[in-house]
VOGU-3710 file (C-alpha; in Angstrom, 3 decimals, decimal comma):
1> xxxxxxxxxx> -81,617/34,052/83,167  -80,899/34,348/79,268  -77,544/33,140/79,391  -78,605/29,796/81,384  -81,529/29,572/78,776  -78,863/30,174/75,817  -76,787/27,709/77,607  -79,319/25,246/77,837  -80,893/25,696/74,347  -77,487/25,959/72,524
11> xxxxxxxxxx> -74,972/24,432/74,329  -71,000/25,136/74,110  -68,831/21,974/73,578  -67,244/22,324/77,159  -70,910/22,440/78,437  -71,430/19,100/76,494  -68,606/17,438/77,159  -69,224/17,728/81,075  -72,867/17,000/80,741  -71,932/13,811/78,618
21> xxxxxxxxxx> -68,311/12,711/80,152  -69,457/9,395/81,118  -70,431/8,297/78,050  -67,612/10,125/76,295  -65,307/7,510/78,777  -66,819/4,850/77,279  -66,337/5,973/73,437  -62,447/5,876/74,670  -61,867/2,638/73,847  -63,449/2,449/71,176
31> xxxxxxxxxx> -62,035/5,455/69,645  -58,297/4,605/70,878  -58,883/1,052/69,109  -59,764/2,489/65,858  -56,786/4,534/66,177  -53,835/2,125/67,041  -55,130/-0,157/64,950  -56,648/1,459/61,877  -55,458/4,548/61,579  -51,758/4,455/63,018
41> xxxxxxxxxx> -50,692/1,607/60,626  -51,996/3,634/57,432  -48,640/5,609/58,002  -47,202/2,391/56,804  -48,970/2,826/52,802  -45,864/4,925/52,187  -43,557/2,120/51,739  -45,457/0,878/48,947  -43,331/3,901/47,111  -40,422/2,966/48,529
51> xxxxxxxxxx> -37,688/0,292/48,233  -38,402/-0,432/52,462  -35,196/-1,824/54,533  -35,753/-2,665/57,657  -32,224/-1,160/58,534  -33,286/2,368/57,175  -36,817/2,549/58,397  -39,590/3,862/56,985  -38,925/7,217/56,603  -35,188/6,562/55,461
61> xxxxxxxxxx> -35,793/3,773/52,951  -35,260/5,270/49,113  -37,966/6,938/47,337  -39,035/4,768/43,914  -42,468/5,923/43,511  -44,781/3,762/41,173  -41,748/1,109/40,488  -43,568/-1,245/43,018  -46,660/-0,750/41,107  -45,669/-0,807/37,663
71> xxxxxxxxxx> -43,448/-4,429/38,453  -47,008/-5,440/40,313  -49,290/-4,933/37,078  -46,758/-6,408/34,909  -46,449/-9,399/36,469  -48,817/-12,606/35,353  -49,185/-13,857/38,872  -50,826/-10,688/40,127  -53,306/-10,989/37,225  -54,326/-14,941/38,183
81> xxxxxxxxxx> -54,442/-14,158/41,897  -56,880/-11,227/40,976  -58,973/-13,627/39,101  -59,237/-15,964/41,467  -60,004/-13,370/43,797  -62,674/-12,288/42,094  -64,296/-15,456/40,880  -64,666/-16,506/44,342  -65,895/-13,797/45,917  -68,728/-13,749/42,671
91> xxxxxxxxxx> -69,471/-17,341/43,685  -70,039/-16,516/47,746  -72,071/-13,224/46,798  -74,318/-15,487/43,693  -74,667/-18,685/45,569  -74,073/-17,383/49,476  -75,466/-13,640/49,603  -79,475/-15,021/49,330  -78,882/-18,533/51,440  -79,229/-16,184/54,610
101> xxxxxxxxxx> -82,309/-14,560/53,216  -83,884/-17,687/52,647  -83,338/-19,363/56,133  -84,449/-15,947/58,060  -87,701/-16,270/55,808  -87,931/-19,854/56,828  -87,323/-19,168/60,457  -89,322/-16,006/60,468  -92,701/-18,986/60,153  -92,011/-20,954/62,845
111> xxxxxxxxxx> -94,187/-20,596/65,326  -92,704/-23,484/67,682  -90,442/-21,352/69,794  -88,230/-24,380/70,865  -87,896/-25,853/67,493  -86,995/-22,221/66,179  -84,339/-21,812/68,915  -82,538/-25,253/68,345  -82,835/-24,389/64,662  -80,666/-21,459/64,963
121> xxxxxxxxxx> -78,369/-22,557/67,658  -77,511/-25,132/64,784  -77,090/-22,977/62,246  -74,919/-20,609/64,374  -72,568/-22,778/65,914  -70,572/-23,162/62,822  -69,486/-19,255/63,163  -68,016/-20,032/66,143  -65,540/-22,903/65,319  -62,337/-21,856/63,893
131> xxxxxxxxxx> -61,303/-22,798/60,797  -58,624/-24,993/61,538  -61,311/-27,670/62,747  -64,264/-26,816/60,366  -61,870/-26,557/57,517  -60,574/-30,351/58,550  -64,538/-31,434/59,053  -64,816/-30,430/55,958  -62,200/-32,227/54,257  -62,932/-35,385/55,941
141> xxxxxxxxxx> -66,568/-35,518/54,692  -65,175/-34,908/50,904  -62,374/-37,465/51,246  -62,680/-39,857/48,523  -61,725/-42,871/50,718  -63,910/-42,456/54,094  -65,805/-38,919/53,279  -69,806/-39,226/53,739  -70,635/-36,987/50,433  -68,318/-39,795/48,164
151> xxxxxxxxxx> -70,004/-42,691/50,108  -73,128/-41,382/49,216  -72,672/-40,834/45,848  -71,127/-44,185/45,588  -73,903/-46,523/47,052  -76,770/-44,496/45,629  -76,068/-43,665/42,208  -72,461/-46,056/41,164  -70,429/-42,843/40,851  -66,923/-43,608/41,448
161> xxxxxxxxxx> -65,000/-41,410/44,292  -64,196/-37,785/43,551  -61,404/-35,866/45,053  -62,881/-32,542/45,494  -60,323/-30,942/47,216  -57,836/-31,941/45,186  -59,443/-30,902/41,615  -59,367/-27,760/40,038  -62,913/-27,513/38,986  -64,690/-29,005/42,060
171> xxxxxxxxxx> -61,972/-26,467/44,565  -64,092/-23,236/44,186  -67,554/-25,201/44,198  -65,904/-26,572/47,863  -64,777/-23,730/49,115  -68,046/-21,679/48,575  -70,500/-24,553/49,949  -67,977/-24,366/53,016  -68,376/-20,826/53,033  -71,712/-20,604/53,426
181> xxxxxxxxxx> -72,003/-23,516/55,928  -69,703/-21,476/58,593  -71,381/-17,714/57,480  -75,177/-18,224/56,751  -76,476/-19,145/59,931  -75,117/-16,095/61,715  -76,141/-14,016/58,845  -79,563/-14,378/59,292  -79,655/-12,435/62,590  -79,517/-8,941/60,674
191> xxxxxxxxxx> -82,384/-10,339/58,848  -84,518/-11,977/61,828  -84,062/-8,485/63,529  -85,437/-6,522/60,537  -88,315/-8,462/60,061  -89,288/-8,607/63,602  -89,698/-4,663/63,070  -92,466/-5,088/60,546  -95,843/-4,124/61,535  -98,046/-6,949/61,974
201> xxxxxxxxxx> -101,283/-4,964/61,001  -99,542/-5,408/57,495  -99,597/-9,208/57,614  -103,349/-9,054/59,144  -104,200/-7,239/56,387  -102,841/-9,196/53,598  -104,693/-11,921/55,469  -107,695/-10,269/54,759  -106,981/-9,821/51,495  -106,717/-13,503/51,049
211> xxxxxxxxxx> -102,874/-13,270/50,234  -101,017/-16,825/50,591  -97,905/-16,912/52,941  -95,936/-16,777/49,649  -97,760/-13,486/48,860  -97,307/-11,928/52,198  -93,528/-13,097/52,448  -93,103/-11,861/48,517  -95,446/-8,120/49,419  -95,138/-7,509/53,123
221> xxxxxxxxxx> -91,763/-9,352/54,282  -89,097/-8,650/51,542  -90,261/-4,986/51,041  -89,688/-4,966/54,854  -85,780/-6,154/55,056  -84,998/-4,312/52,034  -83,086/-1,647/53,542  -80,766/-4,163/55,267  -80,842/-6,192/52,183  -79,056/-3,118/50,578
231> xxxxxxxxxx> -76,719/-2,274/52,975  -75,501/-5,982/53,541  -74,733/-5,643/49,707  -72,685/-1,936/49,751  -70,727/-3,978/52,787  -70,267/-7,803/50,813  -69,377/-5,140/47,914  -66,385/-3,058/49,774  -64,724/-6,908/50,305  -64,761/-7,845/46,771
241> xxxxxxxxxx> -61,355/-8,061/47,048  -60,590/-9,565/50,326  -60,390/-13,402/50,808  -60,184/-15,135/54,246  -56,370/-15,949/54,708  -57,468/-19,023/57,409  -60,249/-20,045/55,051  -58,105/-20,912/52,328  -55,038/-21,421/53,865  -56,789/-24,783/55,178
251> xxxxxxxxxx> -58,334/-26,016/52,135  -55,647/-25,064/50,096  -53,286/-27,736/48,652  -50,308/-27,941/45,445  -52,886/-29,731/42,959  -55,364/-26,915/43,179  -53,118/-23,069/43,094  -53,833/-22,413/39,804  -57,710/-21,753/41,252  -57,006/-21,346/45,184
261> xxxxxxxxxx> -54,259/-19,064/45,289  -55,501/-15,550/45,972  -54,522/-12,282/47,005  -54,307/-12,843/51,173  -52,420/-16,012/49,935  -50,129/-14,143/48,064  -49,260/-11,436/50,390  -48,620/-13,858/52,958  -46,298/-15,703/50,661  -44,448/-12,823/48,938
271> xxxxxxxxxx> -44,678/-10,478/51,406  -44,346/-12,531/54,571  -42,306/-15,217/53,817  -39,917/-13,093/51,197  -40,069/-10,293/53,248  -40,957/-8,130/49,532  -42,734/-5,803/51,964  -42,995/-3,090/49,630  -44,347/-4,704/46,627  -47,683/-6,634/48,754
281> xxxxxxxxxx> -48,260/-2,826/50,223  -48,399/-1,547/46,761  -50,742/-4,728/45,995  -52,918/-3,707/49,681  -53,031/-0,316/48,712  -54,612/-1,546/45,188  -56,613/-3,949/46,470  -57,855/-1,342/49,303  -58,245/1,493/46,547  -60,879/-0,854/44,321
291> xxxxxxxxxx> -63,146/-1,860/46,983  -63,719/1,904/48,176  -64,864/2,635/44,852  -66,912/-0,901/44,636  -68,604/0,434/48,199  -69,280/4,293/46,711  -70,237/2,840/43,258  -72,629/0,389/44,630  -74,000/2,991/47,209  -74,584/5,625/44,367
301> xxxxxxxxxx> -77,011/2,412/42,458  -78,615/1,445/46,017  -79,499/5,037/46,288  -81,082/5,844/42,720  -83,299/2,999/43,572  -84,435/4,659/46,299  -83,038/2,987/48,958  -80,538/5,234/51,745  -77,702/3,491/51,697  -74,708/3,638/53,932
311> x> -74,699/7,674/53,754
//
């Protein structure tokens, strides 16, 4: 009787692994994609210290160690791509971090069910359209010939036709509004979901109090999705780095890579297209080394204001 009390109180990991095996099957996939794909290719970082031929392998190309790395921060093009890395992701986080915030506040006050739901099928839908044809709706409205946004600005205020995708300094401003068109929508689910955990004795009793929806949404709401506010940000953090390939890829054109050309642009073109395998790993295993200390840096400030975190 003590041993099947024992058992049942403290049980072994074969004892678990029985009781649970169905839902251990399930974690296979999961686990084995994680694996193959994630894990298995880091094997691969090596070459970044070697001079890789695809005739030696891996293992038998010749040992350089930091050359790749030293020829990487030497070079003038790695230094613009980084900067234009950087500036763009600051624009999406400034401009395109709160827009999500702000339409799951707005949503979170309807109180026409029907309206709400065509609302946000609206707003979604863009997430789901590649960016082959979003990035070519896109373009068409900015066109200065036929593009809605130049005839507007035409007939209403006598501004002649602007190529936007075609100058350097209106580039960035397009490519974060475009951004945010495609991403908001679907980002307010996170928030929607957080807020519909908020008591609503709280919001009764700001009611009471006499508080305005602005003082409810500012005291009740906000202090409510501030967790996920904060974790959002450790995650937007880690990717500091990272730029859609597609995303630019299709709005990017010859007048405008001084300001467009990036570093997923610049793998793909050095790396891909060159074949200089070993220098873009050098420049992946950089670019992956910055935003893990971006995600632990941020996490350490999330936590000394007293929020959890990611761990």
């Amino acid at each position: 009787m003590e041993n099947v009390v024992s058992r049942r109180t403290h049980p072994t990991l074969i004892y678990r692994l029985k009781r649970d095996r169905h839902l251990y099957l399930m974690m296979l996939p999961i686990v084995g994609f994680y694996l193959l794909f994630k894990y298995a290719p880091m094997f691969g970082e090596i070459i970044a210290f070697k001079d890789y031929r695809f005739a030696e392998g891996i293992l038998g190309s010749k040992w350089v160690g930091f050359k790749h790395f030293e020829s990487l921060f030497a070079s003038l093009d790695f230094w613009k791509v980084i900067r234009n890395t950087l500036l763009l992701n600051v624009y999406s986080l400034v401009f395109g971090f709160p827009v999500p915030i702000v339409l799951a506040l707005l949503l979170n006050e309807v109180r026409k069910d029907w309206y709400k739901r065509i609302v946000q099928n609206l707003l979604y839908l863009p997430h789901f359209i590649s960016w082959a044809v979003l990035g070519g709706i896109f373009i068409a409205m900015l066109s200065p010939s036929t593009g809605v946004v130049n005839l507007v600005l035409t007939k209403l205020f006598g501004i002649e036709p602007i190529y936007f995708m075609a100058h350097p300094d209106w580039w960035p401003a397009a490519f974060t509004l475009s951004g945010i068109w495609r991403e908001a929508g679907w980002g307010t689910i996170l928030y929607l979901a957080a807020m519909a955990s908020i008591d609503p004795q709280l919001y009764e009793a700001a009611n009471i109090d006499g508080a305005s929806k602005l003082r409810q949404i500012w005291h009740v709401t906000l202090p409510g999705i501030r967790s996920t506010i904060a974790i959002l940000l450790v995650l937007r953090m880690g990717n500091m780095l990272d730029v859609g390939l597609e995303h630019v890829l299709v709005l990017q054109n010859d007048s405008v890579l001084n300001v467009a050309d990036v570093i997923s642009t610049y793998v793909y073109r050095v790396g891909l297209q060159n074949m200089n395998y070993s220098y873009t790993t050098a420049l992946g295993l950089f670019q992956s080394l910055i935003g893990l200390i971006l995600v632990f840096g941020v996490n350490k400030s999330i936590r000394l204001f007293g929020e959890r975190g990611l761990w």
